[in-house]
C-alpha positions in Angstrom: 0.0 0.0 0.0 1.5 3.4 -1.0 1.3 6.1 1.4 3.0 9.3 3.0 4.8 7.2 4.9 6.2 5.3 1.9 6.8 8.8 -0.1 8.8 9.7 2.7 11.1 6.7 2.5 11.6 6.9 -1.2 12.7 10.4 -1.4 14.6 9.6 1.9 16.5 6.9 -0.1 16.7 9.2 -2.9 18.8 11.9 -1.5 21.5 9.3 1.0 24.3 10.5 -0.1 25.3 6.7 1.0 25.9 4.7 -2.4 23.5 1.1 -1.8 27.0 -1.4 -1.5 24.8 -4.9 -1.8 26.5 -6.9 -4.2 23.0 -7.0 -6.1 23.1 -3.2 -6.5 26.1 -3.4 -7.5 25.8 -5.7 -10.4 22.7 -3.9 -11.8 24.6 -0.6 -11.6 27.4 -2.6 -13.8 30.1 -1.7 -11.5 33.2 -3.4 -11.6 33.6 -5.9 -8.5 36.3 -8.3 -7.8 33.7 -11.0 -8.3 33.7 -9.1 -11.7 37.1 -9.8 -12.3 37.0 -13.6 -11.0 34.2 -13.9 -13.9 36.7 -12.6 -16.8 39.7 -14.7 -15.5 37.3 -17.5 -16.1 35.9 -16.2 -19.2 39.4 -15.4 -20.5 41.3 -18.1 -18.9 42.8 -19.8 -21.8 43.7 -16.6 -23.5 46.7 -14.2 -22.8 43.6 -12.2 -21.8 44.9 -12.6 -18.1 48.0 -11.8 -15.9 48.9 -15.3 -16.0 49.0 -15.1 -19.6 51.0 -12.2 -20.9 53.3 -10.7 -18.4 55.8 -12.6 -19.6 55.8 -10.1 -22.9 55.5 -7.0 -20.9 51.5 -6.7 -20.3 50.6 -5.5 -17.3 47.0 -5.4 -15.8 45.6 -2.1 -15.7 42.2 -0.2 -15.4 40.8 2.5 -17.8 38.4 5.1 -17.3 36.1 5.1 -20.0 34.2 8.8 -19.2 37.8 10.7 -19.0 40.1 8.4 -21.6 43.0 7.8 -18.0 44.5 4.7 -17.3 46.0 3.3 -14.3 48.6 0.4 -13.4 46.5 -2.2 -11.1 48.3 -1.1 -8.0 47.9 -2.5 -4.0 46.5 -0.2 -1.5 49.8 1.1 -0.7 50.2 1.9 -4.1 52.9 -0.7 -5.1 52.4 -2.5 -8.5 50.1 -5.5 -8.2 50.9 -8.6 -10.4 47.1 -9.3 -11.2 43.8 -7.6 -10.8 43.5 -5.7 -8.0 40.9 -3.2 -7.1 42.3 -2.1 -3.7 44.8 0.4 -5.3 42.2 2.8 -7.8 42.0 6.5 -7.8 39.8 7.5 -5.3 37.3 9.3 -7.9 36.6 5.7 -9.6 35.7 3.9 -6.3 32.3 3.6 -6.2 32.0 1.7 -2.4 34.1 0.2 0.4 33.5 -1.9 2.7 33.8 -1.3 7.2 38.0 -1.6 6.5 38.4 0.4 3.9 38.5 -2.0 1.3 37.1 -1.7 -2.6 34.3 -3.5 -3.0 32.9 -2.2 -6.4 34.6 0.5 -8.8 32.2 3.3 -10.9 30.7 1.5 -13.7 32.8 3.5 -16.2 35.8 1.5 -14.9 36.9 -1.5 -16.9 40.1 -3.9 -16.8 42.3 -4.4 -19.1 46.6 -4.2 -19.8 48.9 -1.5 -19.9 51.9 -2.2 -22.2 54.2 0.7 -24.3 52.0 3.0 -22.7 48.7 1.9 -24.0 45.6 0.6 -22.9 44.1 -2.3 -23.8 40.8 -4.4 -23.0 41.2 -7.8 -21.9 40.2 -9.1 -25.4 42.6 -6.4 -27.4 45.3 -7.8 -25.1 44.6 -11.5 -25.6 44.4 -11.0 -29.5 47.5 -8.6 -30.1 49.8 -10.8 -27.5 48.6 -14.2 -29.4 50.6 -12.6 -32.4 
């Protein structure tokens, strides 16, 4: 039943300046998760479309920023170079939630993964294709 009570509580919601962190909010909003990234190791696992794959040729995993064109080394939340996929270390401005510790639990949806090598971006696909020549 819809009432003031119920108006209240929607425009309530509406201006929490609290982003919704559940992980099904998250998916539906497209943001990019770290059970995101577990689903494109498995969807690229037999490609050089992973860490695994490529950094012996100089690809390294990286995130780009579709909305503003910057990229970033995946980096640890001290900001050292991570081997693999990490969300922990991203710009502040493309976090989209944390958890009670601080930690990244889903990046803005423009965020994607992808590998950094000569100083160019490339999507997980573009990296598997150009590194399997």
């Amino acid at each position: 039943m819809y009432d003031d009570q119920t108006q209240l509580q929607i425009e309530t919601q509406a201006l929490s300046p609290e982003p919704d962190c559940s992980e099904h909010s998250r998916r539906m909003r497209g943001a990019l998760t770290s059970l995101a990234l577990r689903h494109e190791n498995a969807l690229f696992a037999e490609t050089r479309g992973i860490s695994q794959g490529n950094r012996a040729t100089g690809w390294r995993p990286g995130y780009l920023n579709q909305a503003t064109g910057e990229f970033e080394l995946s980096r640890f939340s001290d900001g050292r170079p991570a081997p693999i996929h990490v969300l922990d270390g991203l710009p502040e401005a493309w976090v989209q939630c944390r958890d009670a510790e601080g930690r990244v639990l889903a990046a803005e949806p423009e965020i994607v993964s992808g590998f950094i090598r000569a100083g160019r971006f490339y999507t997980r696909e573009q990296a598997a294709r150009a590194a399997a020549h």
